[in-house]
N, C-alpha and C positions, 0 to 999 in steps of 0.2 A: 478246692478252688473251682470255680464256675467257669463254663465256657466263656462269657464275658470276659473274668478278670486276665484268665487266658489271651485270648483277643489282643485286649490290651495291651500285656506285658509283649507279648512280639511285635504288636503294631509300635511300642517305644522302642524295643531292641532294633528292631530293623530302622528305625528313623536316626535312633542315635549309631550306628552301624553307618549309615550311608553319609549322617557329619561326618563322623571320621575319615571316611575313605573320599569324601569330595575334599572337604575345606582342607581337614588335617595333612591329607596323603599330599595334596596337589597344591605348594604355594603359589603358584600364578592362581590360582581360584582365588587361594585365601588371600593376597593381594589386592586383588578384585574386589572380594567380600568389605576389607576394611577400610580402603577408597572409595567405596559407595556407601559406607555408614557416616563416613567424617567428612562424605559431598552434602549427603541428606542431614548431616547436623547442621553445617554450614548454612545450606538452602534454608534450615526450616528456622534459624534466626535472622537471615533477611526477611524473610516470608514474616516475620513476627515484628521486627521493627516498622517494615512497612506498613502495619495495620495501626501505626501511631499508637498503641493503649497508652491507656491514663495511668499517672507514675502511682504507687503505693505509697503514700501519705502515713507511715506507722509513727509520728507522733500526736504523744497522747492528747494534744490540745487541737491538733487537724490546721497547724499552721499553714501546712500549703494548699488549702481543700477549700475552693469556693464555697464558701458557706449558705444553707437554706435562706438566710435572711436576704444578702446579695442576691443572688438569683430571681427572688421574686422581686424586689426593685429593678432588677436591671431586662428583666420581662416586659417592661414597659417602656423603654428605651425606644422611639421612633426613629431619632435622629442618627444620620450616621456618625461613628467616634471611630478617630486612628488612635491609635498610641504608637509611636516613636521610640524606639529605647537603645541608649545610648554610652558608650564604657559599660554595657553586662555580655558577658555569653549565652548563646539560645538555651545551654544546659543549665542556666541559674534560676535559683529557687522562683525569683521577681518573674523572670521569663514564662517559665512554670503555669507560674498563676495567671499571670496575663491571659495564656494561651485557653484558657479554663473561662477567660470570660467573653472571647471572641467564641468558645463552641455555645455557649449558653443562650447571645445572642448575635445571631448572625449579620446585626447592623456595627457590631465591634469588629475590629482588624488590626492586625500590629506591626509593625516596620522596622527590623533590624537595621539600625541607624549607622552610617558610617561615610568619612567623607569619601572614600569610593563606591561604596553604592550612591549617595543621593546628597553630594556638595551643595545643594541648593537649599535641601532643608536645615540642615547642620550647619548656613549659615545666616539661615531664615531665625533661628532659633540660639542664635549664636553660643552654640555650644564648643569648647576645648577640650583636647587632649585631658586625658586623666582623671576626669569626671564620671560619674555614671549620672545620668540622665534618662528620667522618662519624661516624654511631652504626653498630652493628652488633649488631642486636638477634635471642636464640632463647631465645623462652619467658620467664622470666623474669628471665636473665642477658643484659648486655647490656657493649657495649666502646667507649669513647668514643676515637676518635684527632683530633687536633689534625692536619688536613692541612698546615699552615702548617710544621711540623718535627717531623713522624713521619713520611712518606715517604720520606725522602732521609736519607742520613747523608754525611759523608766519610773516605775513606781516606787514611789519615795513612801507610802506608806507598806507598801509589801518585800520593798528595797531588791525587786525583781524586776527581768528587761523585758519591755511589753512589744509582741510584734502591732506595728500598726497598720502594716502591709495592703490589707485586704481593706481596711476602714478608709486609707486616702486612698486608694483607688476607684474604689466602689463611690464615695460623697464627691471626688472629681468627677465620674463619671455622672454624675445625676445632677451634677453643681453645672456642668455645662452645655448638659441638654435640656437646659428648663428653658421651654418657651419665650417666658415670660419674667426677664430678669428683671430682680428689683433695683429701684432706682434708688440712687443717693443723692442729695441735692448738699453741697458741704457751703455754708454762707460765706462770703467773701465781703472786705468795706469795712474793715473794723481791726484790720491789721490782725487779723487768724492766722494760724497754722493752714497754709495751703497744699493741694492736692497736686499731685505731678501730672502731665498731660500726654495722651496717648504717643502724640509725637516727641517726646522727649523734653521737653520744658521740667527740670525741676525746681520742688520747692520743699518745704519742711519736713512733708508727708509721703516721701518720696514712696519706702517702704511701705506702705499701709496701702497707698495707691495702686503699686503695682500687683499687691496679695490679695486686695477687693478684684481686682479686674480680673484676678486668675479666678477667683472664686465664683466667676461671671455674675458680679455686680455690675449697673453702669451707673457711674460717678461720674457728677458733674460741678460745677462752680454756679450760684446762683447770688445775684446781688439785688437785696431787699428794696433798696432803693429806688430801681424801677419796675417793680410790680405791682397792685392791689392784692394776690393773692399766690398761696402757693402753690405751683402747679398739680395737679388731680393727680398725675403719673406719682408725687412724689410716696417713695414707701419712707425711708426717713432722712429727719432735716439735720445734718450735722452742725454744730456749731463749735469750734474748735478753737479757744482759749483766745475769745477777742482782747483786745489790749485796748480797745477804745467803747463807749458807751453807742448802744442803736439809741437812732431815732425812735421818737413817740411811734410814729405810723407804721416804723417796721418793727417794733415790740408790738403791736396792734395786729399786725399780718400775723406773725407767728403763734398770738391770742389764740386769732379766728382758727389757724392751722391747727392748734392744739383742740379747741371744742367743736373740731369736726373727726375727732380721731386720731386727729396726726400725730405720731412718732418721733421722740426727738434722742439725737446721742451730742450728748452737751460736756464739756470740758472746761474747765477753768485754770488758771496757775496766778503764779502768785503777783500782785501789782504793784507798783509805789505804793509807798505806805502813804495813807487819806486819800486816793483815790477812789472814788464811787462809782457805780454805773445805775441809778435808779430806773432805768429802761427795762436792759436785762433780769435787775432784780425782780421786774413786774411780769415777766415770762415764767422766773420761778416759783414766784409767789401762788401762781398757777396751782403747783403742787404742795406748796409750805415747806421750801425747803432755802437753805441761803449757803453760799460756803464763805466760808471765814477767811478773811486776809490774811495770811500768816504762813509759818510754816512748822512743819512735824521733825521733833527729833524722834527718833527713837533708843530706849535709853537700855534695851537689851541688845547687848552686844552680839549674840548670834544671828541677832537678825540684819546687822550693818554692816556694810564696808569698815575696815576697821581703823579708826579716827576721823571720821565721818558719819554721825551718826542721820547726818539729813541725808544718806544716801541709804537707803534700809530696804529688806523684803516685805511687803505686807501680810497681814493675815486674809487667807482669802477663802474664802464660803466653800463648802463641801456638797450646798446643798441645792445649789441653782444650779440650772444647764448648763448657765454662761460660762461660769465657774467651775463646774464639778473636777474636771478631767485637768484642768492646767493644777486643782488642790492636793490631787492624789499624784500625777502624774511630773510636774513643773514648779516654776517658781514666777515671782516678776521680782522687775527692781523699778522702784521711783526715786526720783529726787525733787525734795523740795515739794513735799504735800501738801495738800489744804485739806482741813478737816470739812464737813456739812453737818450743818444745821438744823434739824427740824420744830417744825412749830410743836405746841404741845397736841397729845391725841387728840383731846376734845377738838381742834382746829381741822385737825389730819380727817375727823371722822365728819366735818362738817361739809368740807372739799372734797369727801367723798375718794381719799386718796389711802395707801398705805403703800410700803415699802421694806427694801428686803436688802441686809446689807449685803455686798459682794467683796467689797475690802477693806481691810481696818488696820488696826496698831495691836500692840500688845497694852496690857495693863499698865504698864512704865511709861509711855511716851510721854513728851513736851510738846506743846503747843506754842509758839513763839509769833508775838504781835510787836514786839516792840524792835523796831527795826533801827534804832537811832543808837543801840546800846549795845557790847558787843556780847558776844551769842555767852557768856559766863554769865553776866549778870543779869541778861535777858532769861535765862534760865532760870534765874532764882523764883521771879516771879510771874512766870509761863504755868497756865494749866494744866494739869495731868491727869493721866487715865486716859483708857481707851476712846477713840475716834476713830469714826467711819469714814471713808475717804469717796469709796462709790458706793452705789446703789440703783437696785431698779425701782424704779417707782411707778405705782397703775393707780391714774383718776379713771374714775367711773363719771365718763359724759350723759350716759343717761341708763335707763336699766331696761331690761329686756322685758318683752311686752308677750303677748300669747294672742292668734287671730281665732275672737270665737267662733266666728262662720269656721274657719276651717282648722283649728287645732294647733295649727303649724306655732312654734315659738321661734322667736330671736334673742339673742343675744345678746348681750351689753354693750357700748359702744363706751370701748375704752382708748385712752390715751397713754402711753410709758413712754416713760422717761428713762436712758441711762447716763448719770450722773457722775461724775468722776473731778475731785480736787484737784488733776494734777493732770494734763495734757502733752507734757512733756516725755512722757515715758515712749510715747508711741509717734514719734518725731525722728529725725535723722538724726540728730544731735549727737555728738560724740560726750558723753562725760567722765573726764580724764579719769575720777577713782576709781573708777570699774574697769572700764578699756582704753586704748588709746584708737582701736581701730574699728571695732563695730557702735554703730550707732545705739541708742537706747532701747528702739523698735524693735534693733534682733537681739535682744538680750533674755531668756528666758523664753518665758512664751508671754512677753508684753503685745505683739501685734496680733495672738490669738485671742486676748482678753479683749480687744477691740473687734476684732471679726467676729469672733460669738454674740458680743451685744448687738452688733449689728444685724447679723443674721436674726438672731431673736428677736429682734425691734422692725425685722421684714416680714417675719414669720416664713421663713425661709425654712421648710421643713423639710430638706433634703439630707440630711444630716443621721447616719446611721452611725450606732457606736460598735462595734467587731474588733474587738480589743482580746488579741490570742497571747496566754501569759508564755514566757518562753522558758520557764523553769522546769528542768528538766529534759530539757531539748539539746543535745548535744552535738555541735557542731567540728571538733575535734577531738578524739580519745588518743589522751594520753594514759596508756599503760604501767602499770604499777612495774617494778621485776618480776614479784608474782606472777602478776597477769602476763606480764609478754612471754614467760617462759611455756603457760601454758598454751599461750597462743603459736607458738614455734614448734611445740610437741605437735599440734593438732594440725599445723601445715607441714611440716617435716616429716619426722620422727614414725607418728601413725601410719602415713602410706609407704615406707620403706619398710617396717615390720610387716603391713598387710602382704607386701613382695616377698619376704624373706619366707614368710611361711606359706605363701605357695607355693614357692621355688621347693620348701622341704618336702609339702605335700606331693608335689609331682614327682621327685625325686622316690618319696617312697613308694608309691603306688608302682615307679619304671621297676623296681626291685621286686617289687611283691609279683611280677608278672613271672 
């Protein structure tokens, strides 16, 4: 052994020699010693709460973890945005996240809501008891979500619960700081389905009014009859299931509005039977398209209310924007369809037009024109097979041109149309097979099938998809017997055997002396 290892070995004897005879000999020391280790534990988990760190996110899908996509959309964020949140705890997952998008951009802030902190907003916002609620407020457009079932959806093709968390928060947050909202002009004079009014006037469309303005659209009422032309601002022209025929001159306006570009979301429902509108028909004619008076059974029974078959779910498209997410995620319900028309392709390819369906029937359905007869025998001799119910449809007003002095191209100047047989769906309307208490608009996701066309007929491109699957995310564990016994050894059991055999170890070593 070396001078060194020497060295050493008394430099440890003598240090563990003077433990003994400080801490061990003297318990006021040792006292001392372990009130100032369980001060310094104490202190050093203040000391660490107060540095706020960001929570550990360990599931597998990063549900609660601002995602790369978000963050760089919300980088561009000018405008200031509160958010309000309302029936959660600051420790809830929703809270969480929020807090994640106020650090990301410093123009976001958020406000533990309650009528004793801030009576004033809580009644700005007329929020109650028992609810959870976030507002999401810029300037003076603001977005209310029902956290209890706006976060989450389920997928019906994966038959898994999808968070939607991060996606309505994030397209709120971009949906209400667009500059430049688009406008909606909905026509009125023709006995429509009308739009409800900021100050509280309702009307058909109560629903759908209040969901655009969250979505910071602004929506207005426009009547053809005293204008030449439609206003420049408009992004698009609603026309929502007139019951009466336009004049020549305002079927003429809305021409001129279509072959400058213009944008239409058009609805129809079912009319007295021989009723015409040769006007209207001359707007659609536009695109080659007509819808059929009449109305849709449908004659598979999984898809209807049961002994109602005019009250059915549609098939609806997997492969449009508009669509995609209410096909995998949702359902609708209509009642009382009308099938559309198309001219044949040679006409379609002469119009320069073509289309895409978004909702239909199954193979089985009826088609019913004869309204004088009753729905058995008008069945016998009703059309069958599949019908289209909506669609989008793009004229091509003129074709994009290339400037040879400078290279630059442009683009096509198109016109779409979305189309839809049936108007009703998306209405306040109560129809008693379904519910007695929710209108038709909140059934399903019927008033998202109208806000996506809309949005897509604005080109309203704020629209991110952050869809976190929650499969395998577990938010209560229930323990097997197995498992809890194991779990009871591993909190029990094991640190009373670690004591017992120190107890023997000390015990034997005092003997061995």
């Amino acid at each position: 052994m070396n001078k060194k290892e020497e060295s050493d070995i008394k430099f440890s004897e003598k240090f563990s020699l003077k433990i003994r005879q400080t801490v061990m000999v003297s318990k006021l020391f040792t006292w001392v010693v372990a009130l100032a280790l369980i001060a310094g534990f104490v202190g050093l988990n203040f000391w660490v709460q107060s540095l706020n760190l960001p929570e550990i996110d360990v599931t597998a899908n990063k549900i609660y973890t601002l995602s790369e996509e978000s963050k760089k959309a919300l980088e561009k964020v000018e405008q200031e945005i509160k958010i309000y949140v309302f029936g959660l705890e600051e420790n809830d997952a929703v809270v969480g996240l929020i807090k994640q998008y106020c650090a990301t951009n410093e123009k976001i802030s958020y406000e533990m809501l309650s009528k004793e902190s801030n009576l004033e907003k809580v009644q700005e916002f007329e929020l109650e008891d028992g609810y959870s609620i976030v507002v999401i407020e810029a300037g003076d457009s603001k977005k209310i979500i029902d956290a209890s079932s706006q976060f989450h959806t389920y997928d019906y093709t994966t038959y898994a619960e999808v968070d939607t968390t991060e996606q309505t928060l994030t397209n709120s947050i971009l949906g209400l700081s667009t500059e430049n909202k688009p406008k909606i002009y909905f026509v009125e004079g023709h006995e429509e389905f009308g739009i409800s009014t900021e100050e509280g006037t309702q009307a058909e469309l109560g629903v759908l009014s209040t969901y655009l303005r969250n979505e910071a659209f602004e929506i207005t009422s426009i009547n053809l009859t005293s204008i030449t032309a439609i206003p420049e601002d408009c992004d698009v022209l609603a026309i929502m299931s007139p019951s009466t025929d336009f004049l020549e001159n305002e079927a003429q306006t809305v021409i001129d509005y279509i072959n400058k570009g213009g944008n239409l979301f058009l609805t129809r429902d079912v009319l007295t039977q021989g009723t015409q509108m040769p006007n209207l028909q001359k707007i659609l004619d536009v695109y080659g398209v007509k819808v059929e008076n009449g109305y849709i059974l449908e004659a598979d029974s999984n898809q209807t209310v049961a002994n109602y078959p005019y009250v059915f779910r549609p098939q609806i498209s997997g492969s449009n924007a508009i669509t995609a997410d209410i096909n995998s995620d949702s359902y609708m319900w209509l009642a009382y369809a009308q099938k559309l028309n198309f001219v044949a392709s040679e006409e379609l390819e002469k119009l320069q037009v073509t289309y895409e369906e978004l909702l239909g029937t199954t193979d089985k359905s009826l088609f019913i024109t004869d309204f004088s007869a009753d729905v058995t025998k008008a069945a016998s001799t009703a059309q069958t097979g599949h019908f289209t119910i909506s669609a989008l449809v793009t004229k091509t007003i003129s074709e994009g041109t290339t400037d040879e002095a400078t290279g630059e191209k442009t683009g096509n100047v198109e016109s779409k149309l979305v189309i839809t047989g049936n108007g009703r769906f998306i209405t306040d309307y109560v129809v008693s097979e379904i519910s007695n208490q929710y209108p038709l608009s909140y059934l399903g996701s019927n008033k998202d099938f109208a806000i996506n066309a809309i949005s897509s007929l604005a080109e309203k491109e704020n629209g991110l998809t952050i869809r976190k699957s929650m499969a395998g995310t577990s938010y209560m564990f229930t323990a097997t017997k197995a498992q809890n016994s194991v779990v009871l050894a591993i909190i029990f059991i094991f640190p009373v055997v670690i004591i017992l055999v120190g107890m023997l170890v000390w015990k034997y070593r005092r003997k061995r002396k």
